[in-house]
C-alpha positions as CSV (number, residue, x, y, z in Angstrom):
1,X,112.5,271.8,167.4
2,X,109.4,271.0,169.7
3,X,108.1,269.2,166.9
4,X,110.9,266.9,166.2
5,X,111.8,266.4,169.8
6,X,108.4,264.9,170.2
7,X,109.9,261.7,167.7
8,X,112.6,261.3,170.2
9,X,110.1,261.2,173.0
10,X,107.8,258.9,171.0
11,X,110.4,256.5,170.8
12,X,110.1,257.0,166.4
13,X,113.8,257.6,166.1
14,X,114.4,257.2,162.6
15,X,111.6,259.7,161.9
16,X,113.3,262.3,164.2
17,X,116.3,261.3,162.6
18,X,115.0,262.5,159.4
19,X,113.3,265.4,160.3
20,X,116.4,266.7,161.9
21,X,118.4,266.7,159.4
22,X,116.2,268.3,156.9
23,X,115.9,271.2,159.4
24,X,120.3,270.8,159.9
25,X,120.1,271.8,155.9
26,X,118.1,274.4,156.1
27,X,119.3,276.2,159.5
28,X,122.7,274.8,159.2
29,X,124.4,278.4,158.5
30,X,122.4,280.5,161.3
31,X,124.6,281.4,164.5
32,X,123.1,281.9,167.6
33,X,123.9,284.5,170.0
34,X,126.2,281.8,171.8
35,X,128.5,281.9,168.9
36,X,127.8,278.5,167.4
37,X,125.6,277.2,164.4
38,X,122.0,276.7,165.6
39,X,122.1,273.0,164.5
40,X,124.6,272.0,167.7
41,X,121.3,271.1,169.0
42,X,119.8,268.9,166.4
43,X,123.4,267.2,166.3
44,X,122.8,266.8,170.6
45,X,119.0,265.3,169.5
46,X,120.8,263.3,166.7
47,X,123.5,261.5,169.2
48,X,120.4,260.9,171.3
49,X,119.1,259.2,168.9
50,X,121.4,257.6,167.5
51,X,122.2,255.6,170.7
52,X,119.0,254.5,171.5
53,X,119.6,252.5,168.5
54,X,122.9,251.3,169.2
55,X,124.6,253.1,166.6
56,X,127.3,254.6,167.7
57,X,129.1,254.9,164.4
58,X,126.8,257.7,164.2
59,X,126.3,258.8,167.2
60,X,130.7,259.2,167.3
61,X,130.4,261.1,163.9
62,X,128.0,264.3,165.7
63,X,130.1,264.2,168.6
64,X,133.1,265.0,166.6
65,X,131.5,267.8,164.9
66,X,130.3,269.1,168.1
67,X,133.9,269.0,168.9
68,X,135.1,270.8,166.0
69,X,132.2,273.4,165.4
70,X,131.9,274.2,168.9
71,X,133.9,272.7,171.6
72,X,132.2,275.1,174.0
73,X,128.9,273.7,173.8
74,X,127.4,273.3,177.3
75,X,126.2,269.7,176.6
76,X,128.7,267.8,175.0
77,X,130.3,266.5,178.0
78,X,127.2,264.9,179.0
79,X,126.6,263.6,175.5
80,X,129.8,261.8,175.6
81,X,128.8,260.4,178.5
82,X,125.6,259.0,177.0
83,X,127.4,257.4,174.2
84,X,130.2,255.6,176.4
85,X,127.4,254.1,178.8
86,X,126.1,252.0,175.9
C-alpha cells in the first residue's frame, strides 16, 4: 500500500491507478479484522485518484461499491465529500 500511495503523492495517477487494481485482484477476497474486504482501501486511493483527474464516472462507480461491500467504512463519508467538491 506504501508503495502505491507514493503514485498518488507523486501526482502519477494513472500509474497508482494501475497498480491498485492489480493488488484489488489479488487481495480482493481477504477480510480484515474490521469485517470488510482489505481492498476498501485501494477503492478509497482509487476515488482519490480518480478525482484528481476529473473523472468522476469512476470515482461514482468505487463509491458505490464502498456502499454496498461496506457501508460502515470509516471514510466513505469524507470520500463523498471529495467527489461532490469537484
Amino acid at each position: 500500500m506504501f508503495i502505491v500511495t507514493q503514485y498518488y503523492n507523486d501526482r502519477q495517477y494513472e500509474k497508482c491507478i494501475q497498480e491498485s487494481n492489480k493488488l484489488i485482484e489479488k487481495y480482493k477476497q481477504i477480510v480484515s479484522p474490521f469485517g470488510w474486504k482489505l481492498v476498501m482501501d485501494y477503492y478509497g486511493l482509487l476515488i482519490h485518484c480518480y478525482v484528481e483527474i476529473n473523472d468522476t464516472e469512476n470515482a461514482e462507480k468505487y463509491i458505490i461499491l464502498m456502499e454496498h461491500d461496506a457501508p460502515d467504512y470509516p471514510e466513505i463519508n469524507n470520500l463523498k465529500d471529495l467527489l461532490n467538491s469537484k
